[in-house]
C-alpha positions as CSV (number, residue, x, y, z in Angstrom):
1,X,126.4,121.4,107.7
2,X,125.1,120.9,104.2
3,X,126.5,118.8,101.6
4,X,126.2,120.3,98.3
5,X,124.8,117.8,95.6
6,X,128.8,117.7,93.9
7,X,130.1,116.6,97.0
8,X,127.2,114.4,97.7
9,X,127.6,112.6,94.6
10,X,131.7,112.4,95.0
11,X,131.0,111.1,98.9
12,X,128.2,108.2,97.5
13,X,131.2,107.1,94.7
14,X,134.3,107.4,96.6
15,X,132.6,105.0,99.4
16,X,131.5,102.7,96.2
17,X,135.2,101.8,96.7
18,X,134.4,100.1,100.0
19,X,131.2,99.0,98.3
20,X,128.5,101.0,100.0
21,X,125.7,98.7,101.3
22,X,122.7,101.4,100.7
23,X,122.3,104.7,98.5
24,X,119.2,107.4,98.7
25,X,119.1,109.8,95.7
26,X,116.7,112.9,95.7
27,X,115.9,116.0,94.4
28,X,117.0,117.8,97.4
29,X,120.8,116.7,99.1
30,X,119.3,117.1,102.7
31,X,116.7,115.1,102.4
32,X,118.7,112.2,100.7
33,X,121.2,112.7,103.8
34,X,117.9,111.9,106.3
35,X,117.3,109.0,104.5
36,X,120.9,107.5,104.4
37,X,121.1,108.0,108.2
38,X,118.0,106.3,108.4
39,X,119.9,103.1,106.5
40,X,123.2,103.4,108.7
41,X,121.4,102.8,111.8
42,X,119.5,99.7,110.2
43,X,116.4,101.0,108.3
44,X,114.7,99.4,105.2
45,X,114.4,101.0,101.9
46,X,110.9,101.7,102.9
47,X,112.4,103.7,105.9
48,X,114.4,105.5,104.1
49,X,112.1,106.2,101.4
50,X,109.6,107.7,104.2
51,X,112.3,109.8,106.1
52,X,113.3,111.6,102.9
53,X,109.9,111.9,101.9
54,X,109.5,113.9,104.7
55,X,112.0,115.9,104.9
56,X,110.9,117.0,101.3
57,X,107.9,118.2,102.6
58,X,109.9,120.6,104.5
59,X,113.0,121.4,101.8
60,X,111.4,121.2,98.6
61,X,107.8,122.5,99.1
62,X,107.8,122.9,95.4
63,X,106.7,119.2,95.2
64,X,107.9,117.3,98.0
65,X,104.8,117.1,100.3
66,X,102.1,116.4,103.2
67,X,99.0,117.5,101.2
68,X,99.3,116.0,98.3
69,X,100.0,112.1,97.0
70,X,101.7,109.5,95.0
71,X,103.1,106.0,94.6
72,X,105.6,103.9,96.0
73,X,106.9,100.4,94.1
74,X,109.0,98.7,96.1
75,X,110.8,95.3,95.5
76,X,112.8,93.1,97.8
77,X,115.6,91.3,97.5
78,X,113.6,88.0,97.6
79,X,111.9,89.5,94.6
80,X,108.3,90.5,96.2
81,X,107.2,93.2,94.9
82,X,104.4,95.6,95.4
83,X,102.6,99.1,94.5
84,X,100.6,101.2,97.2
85,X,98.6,103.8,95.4
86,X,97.9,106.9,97.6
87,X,96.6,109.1,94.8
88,X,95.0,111.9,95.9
89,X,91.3,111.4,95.8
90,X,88.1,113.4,94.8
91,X,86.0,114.2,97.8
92,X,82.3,112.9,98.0
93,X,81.1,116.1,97.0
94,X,82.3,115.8,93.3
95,X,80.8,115.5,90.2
96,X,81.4,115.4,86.1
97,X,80.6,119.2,85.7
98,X,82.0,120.6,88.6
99,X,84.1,122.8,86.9
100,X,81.4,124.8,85.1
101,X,80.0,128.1,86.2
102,X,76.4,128.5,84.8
103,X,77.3,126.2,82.1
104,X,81.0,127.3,81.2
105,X,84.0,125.8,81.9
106,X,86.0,127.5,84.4
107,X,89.6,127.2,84.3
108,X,90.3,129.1,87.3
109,X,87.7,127.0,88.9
110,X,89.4,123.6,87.9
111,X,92.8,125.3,89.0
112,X,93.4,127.4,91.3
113,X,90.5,127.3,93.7
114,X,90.2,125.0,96.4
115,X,87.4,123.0,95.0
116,X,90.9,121.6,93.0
117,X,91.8,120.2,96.1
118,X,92.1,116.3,96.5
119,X,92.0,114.5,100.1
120,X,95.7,114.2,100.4
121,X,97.1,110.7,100.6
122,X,100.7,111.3,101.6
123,X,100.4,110.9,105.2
124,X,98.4,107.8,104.7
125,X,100.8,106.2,102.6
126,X,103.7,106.9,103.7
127,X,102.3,105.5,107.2
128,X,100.8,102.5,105.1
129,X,104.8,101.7,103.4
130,X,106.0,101.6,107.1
131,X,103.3,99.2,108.2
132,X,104.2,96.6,106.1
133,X,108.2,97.1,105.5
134,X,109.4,99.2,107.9
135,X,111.7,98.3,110.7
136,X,113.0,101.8,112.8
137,X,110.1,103.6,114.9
138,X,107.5,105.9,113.1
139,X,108.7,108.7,115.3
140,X,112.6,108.3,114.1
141,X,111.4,108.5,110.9
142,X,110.1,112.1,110.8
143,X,112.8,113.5,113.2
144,X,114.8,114.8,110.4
145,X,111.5,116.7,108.9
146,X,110.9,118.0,112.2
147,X,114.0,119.3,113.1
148,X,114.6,121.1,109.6
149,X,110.9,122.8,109.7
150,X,111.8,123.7,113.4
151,X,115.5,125.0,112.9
152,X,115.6,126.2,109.5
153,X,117.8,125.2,107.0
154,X,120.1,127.5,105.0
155,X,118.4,128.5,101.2
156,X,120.3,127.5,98.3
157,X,119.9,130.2,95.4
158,X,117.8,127.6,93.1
159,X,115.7,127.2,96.6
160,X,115.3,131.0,96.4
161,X,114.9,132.1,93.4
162,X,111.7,129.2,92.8
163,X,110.2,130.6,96.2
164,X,110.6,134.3,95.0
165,X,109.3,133.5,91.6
166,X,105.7,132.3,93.6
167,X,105.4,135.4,95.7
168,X,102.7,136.9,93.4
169,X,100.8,133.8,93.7
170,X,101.7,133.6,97.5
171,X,100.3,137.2,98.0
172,X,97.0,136.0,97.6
173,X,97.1,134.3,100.7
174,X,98.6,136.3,104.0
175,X,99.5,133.0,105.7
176,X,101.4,131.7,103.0
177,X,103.4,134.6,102.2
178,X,104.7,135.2,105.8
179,X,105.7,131.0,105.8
180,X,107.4,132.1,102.5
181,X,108.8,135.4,102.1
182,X,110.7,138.0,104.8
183,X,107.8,140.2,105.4
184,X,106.6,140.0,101.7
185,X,110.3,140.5,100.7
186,X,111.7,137.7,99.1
187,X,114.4,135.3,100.9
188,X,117.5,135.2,99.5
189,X,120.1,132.3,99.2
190,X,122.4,131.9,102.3
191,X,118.8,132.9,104.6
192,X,117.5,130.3,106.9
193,X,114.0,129.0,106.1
194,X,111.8,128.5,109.9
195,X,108.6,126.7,109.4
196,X,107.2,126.6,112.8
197,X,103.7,125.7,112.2
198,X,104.9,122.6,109.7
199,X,107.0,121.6,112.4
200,X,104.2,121.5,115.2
201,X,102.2,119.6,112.2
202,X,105.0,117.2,112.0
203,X,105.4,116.8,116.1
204,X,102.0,115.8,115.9
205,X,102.0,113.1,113.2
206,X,105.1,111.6,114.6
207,X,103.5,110.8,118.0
208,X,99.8,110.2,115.7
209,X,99.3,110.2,112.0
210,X,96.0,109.5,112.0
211,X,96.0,113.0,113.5
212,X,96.0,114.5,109.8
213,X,92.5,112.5,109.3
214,X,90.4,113.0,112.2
215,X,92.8,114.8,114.3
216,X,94.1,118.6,114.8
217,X,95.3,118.7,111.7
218,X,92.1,117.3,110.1
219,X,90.3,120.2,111.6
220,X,92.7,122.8,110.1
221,X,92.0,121.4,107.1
222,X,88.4,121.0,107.1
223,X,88.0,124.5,108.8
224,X,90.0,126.4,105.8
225,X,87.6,124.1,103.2
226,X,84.6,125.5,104.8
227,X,85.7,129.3,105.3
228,X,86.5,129.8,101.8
229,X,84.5,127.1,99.5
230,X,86.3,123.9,99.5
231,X,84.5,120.8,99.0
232,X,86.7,118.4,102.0
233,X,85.0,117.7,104.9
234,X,85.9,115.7,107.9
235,X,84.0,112.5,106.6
236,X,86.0,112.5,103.4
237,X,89.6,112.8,105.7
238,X,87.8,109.8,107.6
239,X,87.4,108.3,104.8
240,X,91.0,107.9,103.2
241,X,92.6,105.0,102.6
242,X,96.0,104.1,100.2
243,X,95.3,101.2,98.2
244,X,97.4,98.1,97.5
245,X,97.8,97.5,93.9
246,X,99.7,94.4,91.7
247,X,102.4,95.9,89.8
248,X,102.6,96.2,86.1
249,X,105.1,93.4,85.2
250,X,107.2,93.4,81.8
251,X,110.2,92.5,80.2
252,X,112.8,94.2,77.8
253,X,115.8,92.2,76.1
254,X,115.4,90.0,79.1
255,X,115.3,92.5,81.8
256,X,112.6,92.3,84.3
257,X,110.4,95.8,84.6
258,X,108.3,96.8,87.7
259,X,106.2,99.5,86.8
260,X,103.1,101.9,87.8
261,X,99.6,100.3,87.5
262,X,96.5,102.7,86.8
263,X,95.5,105.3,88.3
264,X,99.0,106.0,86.9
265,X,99.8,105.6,82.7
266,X,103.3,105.5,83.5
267,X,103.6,101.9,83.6
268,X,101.1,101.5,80.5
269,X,103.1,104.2,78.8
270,X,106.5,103.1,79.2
271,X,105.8,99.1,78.9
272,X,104.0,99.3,76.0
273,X,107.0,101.6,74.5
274,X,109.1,99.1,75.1
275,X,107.1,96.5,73.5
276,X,107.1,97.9,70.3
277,X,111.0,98.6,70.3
278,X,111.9,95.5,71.1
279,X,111.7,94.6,67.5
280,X,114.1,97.1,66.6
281,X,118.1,97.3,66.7
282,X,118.4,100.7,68.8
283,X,121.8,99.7,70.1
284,X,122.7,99.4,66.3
285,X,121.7,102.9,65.7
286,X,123.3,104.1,69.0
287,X,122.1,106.5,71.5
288,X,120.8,110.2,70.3
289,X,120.9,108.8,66.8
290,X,118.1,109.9,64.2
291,X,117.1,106.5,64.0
292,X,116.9,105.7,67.4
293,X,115.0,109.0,68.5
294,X,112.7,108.7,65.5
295,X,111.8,104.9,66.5
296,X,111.1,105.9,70.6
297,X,108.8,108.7,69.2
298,X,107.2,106.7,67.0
299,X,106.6,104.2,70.0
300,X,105.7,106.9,72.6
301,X,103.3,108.5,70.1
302,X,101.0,105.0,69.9
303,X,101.4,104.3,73.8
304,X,100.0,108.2,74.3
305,X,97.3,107.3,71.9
306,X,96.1,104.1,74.3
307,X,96.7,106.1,77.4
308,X,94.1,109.2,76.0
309,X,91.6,106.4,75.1
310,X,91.6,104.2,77.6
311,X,93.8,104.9,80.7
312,X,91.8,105.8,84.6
313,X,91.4,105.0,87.6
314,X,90.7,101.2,87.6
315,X,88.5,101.3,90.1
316,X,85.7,103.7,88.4
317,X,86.8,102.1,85.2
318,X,86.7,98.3,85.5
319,X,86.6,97.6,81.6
320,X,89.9,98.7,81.2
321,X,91.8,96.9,78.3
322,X,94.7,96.7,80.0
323,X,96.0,93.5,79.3
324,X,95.3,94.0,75.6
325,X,97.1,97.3,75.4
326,X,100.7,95.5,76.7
327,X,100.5,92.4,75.1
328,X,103.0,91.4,72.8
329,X,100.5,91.4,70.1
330,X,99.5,94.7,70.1
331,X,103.2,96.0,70.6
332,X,103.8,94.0,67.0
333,X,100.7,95.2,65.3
334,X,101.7,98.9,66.7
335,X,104.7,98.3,65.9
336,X,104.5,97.3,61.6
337,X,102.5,101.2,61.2
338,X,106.1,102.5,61.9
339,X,108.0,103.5,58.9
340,X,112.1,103.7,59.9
341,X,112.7,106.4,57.7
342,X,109.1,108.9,58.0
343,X,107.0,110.6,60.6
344,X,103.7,109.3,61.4
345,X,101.1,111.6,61.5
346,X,98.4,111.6,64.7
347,X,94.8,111.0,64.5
348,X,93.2,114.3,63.1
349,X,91.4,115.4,66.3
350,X,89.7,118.5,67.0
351,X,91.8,119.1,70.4
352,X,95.2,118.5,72.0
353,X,96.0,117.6,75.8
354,X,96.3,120.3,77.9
355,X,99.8,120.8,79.9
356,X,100.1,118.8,82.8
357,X,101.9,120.2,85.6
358,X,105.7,119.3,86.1
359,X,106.3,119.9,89.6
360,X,106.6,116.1,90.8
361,X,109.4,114.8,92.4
362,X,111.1,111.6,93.2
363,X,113.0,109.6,95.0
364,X,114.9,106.2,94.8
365,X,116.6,103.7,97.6
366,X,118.5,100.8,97.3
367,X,119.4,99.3,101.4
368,X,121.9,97.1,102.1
369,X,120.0,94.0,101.8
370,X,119.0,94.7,97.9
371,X,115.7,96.2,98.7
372,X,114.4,99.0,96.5
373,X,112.2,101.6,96.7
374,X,111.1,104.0,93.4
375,X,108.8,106.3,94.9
376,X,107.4,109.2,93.2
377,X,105.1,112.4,95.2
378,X,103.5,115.4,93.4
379,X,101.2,118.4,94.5
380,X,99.9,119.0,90.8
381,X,101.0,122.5,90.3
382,X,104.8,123.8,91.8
383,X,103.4,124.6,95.1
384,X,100.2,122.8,95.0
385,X,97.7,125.7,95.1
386,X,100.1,127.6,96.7
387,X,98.0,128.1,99.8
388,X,99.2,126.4,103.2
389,X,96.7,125.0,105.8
390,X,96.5,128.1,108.2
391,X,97.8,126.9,111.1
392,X,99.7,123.8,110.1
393,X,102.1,125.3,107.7
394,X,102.0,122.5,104.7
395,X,100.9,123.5,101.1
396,X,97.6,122.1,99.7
397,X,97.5,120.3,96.2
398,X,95.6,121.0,93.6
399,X,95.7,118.0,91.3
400,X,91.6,117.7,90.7
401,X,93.2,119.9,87.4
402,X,94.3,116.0,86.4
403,X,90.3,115.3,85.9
404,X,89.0,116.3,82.6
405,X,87.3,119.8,82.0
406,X,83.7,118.1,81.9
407,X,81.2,115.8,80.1
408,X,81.2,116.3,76.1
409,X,83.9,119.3,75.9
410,X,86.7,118.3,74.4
411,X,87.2,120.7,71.5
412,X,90.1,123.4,69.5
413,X,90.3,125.1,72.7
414,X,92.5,122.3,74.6
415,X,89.0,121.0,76.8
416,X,89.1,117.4,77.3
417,X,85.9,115.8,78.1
418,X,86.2,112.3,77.1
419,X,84.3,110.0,79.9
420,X,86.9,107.4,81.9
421,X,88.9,110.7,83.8
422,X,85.5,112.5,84.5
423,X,85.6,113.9,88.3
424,X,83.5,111.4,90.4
425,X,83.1,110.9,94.3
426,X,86.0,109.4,95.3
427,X,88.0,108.6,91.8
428,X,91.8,109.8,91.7
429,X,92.5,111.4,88.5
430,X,95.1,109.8,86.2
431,X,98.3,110.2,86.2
432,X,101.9,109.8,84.4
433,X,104.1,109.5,87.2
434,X,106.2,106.7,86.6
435,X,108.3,104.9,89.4
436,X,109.8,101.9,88.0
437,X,112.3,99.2,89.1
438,X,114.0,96.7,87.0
439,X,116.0,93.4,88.2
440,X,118.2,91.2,86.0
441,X,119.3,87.3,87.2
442,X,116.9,87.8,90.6
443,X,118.7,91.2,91.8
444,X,118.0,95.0,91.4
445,X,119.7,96.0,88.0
446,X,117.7,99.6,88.5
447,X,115.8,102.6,90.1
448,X,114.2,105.3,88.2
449,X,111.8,107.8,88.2
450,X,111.4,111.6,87.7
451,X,109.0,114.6,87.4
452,X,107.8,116.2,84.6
453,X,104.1,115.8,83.9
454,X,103.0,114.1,81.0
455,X,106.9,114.1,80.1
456,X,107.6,111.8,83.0
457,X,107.3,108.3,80.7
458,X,109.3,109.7,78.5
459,X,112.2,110.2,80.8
460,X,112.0,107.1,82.6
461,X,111.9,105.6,79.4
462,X,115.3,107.0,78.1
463,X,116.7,106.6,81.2
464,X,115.8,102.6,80.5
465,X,117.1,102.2,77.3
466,X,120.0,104.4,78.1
467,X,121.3,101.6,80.6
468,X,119.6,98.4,78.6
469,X,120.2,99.2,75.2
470,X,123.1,101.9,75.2
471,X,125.4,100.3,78.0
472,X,125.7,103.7,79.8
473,X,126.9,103.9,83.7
474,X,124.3,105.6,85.8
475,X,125.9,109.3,85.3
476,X,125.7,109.0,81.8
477,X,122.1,107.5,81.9
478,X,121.0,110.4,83.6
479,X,123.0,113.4,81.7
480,X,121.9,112.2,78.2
481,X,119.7,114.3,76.1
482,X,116.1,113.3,76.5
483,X,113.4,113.9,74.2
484,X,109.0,113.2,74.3
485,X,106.4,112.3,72.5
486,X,102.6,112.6,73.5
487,X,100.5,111.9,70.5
488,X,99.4,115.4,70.7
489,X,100.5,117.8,70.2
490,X,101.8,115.8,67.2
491,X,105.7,117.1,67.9
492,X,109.0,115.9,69.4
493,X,110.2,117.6,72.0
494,X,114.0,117.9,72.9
495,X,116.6,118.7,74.8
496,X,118.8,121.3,73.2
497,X,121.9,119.1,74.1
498,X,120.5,117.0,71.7
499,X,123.0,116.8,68.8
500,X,122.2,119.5,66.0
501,X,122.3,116.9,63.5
502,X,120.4,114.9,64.9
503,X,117.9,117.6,65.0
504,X,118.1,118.0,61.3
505,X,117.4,115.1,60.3
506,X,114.1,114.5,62.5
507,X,113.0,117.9,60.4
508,X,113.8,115.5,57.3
509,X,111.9,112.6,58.2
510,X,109.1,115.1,58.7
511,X,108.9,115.3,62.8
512,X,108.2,119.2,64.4
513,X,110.7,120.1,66.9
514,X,109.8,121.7,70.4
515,X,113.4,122.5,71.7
516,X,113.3,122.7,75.0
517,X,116.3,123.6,77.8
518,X,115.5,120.9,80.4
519,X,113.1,117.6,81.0
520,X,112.5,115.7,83.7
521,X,114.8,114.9,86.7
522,X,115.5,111.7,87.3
523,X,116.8,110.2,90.1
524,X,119.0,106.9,89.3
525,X,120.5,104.1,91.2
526,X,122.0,101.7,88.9
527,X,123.7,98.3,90.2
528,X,126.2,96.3,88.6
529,X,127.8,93.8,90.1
530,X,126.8,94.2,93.3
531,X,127.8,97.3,93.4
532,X,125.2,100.7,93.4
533,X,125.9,103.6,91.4
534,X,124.1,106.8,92.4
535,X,123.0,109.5,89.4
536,X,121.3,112.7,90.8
537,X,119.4,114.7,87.9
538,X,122.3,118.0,88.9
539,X,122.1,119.3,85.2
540,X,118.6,119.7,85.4
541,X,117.6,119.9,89.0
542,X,121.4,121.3,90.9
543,X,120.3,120.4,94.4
544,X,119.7,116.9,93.9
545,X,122.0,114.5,95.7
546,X,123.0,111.1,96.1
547,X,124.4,110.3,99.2
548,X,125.5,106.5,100.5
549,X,124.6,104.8,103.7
């Protein structure tokens, strides 16, 4: 039976009574169940992080995933922490100007072919967590997927209506509209979704995940590159590996922070925020406040400026001024070119960043023990390319869009061609997801993360300073209006729940609005004093759920 995200929420507080030892909160109620059986019978965070990673792949195909990437922080109760990076990758047969067709750029190209395609990482990383934290078998772990691909599971009417909103897109491709659809018909809410090829993908991984790199599966997947002008090959599945990375490491008003290193500009985004507003009184102005929004603009807008001129993968980029862009220095020189009561203006440029794609999601885990896990997955677009692996049932990505358009073409048009996020053999593109974890007096104080695109630091970010600064509870955290800032397009965008006045007033001190319904959707667990507080995004994403060990 399915608990709906309400009563998921209202079972993970009523145990908080009895103190509940672990709590797994998700974009998708069935997949946070998986992972909270996973802790009853004894798993880690890491094992419950994996099983409802999974099981994502099979109930939110929107995001959650086997053919894409992402990152997982973790940090245990001893205070170890660490960051394993598996970003999707750029196969060997990249280049700078790969999306240019006799000499123009190609959006479609860049998009929605399968030379977008990065060697998926998920798998690998996922496997990679267990390895080193996990303490249930590998098999147990990707039961629940199995079993929901296998036996269905009952639509809601959010689940249907964003799987009949793709069927144009899915139409393109036979195989994934008969996964997807009722004979091209779309499914409907109380209809069971069977995804027999996905489950015999999943069978296979559970007693092999290597299989997805030089197994069956790798051959599905090399076999559909080659039929139809895809660039991965079986050397560049072979060739995968996650990598180990040092957390970002910060403090805020004498909170700890735990945060995404590069390839990701979350962590450089939302530390170097929170660097220039610690030499402001937000808690003074009080939460939603012109003041307060005006000053985390101002302070988003300068982060967003470092991240467009510096920020890539580390690894093709090894001059990367990181250190100077979150040092406390910087934060204070950034932070005397803000005027309290006036808009900034940004750079005049030629070009403003193209939309990057929302449809991440994200998960976060707190076990019995104090262990956390903020872990956050993404296929690029929703639904990836929308185009399953014929024959093994699980969606492709297509974040290679996250590379810039090509060498020298940034101009009015939106192109970016600026040199660190170039496509290269083997570079991950940059990205702004942003799992984070922050601990107070040597304990988890809290777990966040979201989706959203660019938008993602943002969210995080209020979601911080919401707890931190504002005193909220985790519900209220998570339900407060959220706004963004990028740098460009030189605007504040907002929540319409934002108060009208509020509104006003930004227009006064010279910011443009973009009102928008809904950003983000974070997934919270908040503990204090001992005790975890789970805060599903269910304004802004009504399947999430948070259910308790």
């Amino acid at each position: 039976m399915r608990l709906m995200p309400i009563f998921s929420l209202f079972l993970a507080l009523t145990l908080g009574a009895q103190a509940p030892r672990g709590l797994v909160v998700s974009q998708e109620t069935l997949a946070s169940a998986a992972g909270a059986q996973v802790l009853r019978e004894g798993g880690s965070a890491v094992d419950a992080a994996v099983a409802t990673a999974f099981a994502l792949a099979v109930v939110h195909p929107a995001a959650g995933n086997l053919g894409g990437g992402g990152f997982l922080l973790s940090r245990k109760a001893d205070g170890t922490a660490t960051f394993l990076d598996f970003r999707e990758k750029a196969p060997a047969a990249a280049h700078p100007g790969m999306w240019l067709k006799d000499g123009v750029y190609n959006k479609d190209l860049h998009h929605e072919s399968l030379a977008s395609v990065g060697v998926p990482g998920s798998v690998a990383g996922l496997r990679e967590a267990w390895r080193r934290q996990g303490r249930l078998p590998w098999a147990r772990l990707l039961r629940p997927a199995q079993r929901l691909a296998k036996e269905g599971f009952l639509l809601t009417a959010n689940q249907a209506a964003s799987l009949a909103a793709q069927l144009p897109a899915f139409r393109r491709h036979a195989p994934t509209l008969a996964q997807f659809s009722r004979g091209g018909e779309p499914l409907r809410a109380g209809d069971r979704l069977v995804q027999p090829e996905l489950a015999r993908t999943l069978a296979r991984l559970s007693r092999d995940w290597t299989d997805f790199y030089r197994g069956a599966t790798a051959r599905l997947i090399v076999q559909d590159m080659a039929a139809h002008g895809g660039l991965i090959r079986a050397a560049d599945l072979k060739a995968y590996r996650p990598v180990l990375r040092e957390p970002l490491h910060g403090t805020y008003r004498g909170v700890g922070i735990l945060a995404a290193p590069p390839p990701s500009s979350g962590g450089q985004v939302l530390l170097q925020s929170l660097g220039i507003l610690e030499g402001f009184d937000l808690k003074a102005l009080g939460a939603s406040s012109p003041g307060a929004v005006h000053l985390t603009a101002e302070a988003l807008r300068r982060a967003f400026a470092d991240r467009a001129r510096y920020v890539a993968d580390p690894d093709f980029n090894p001059d990367l001024p990181l250190a100077r862009l979150l040092a406390r220095a910087h934060a204070e020189e950034l932070r005397a070119t803000i005027r309290k009561d006036r808009a900034s203006t940004s750079e005049p440029t030629r070009f403003t960043w193209p939309t990057e794609r929302p449809d991440t999601t994200h998960l976060s885990v707190v076990d019995r023990h104090g262990n956390a896990v903020s872990l956050t997955t993404t296929l690029e677009d929703s639904y990836g390319l929308r185009r399953i692996v014929p024959g093994a049932g699980f969606l492709l990505n297509n974040e290679l869009g996250d590379f810039n358009a090509g060498p020298g073409l940034t101009d009015a048009t939106g192109l970016i061609g600026t040199e660190p996020n170039l496509a290269r053999p083997g570079q991950r593109p940059l990205s702004s997801m942003c799992p984070v974890i922050l601990h107070k007096d040597g304990a988890v104080l809290l777990v966040s993360g979201s989706p959203g695109g660019r938008t993602i630091p943002s969210t995080v970010l209020n979601t911080v300073l919401n707890v931190v600064d504002f005193g909220m509870a985790a519900r209220a955290a998570v339900d407060a209006p959220r706004f963004h800032h990028q740098w460009l397009p030189d605007r504040i965008q907002v929540e319409v729940a934002l108060p009208l006045a509020t509104r006003e007033a930004l227009k006064a001190m010279g910011h443009t609005l973009l009102e928008v319904r809904h950003q983000g959707s974070a997934q919270v667990i908040l503990l204090r004093q001992g005790r975890p507080e789970g805060a599903a995004d269910t304004l802004r994403s009504s399947d999430s759920g948070a259910v308790a060990e």
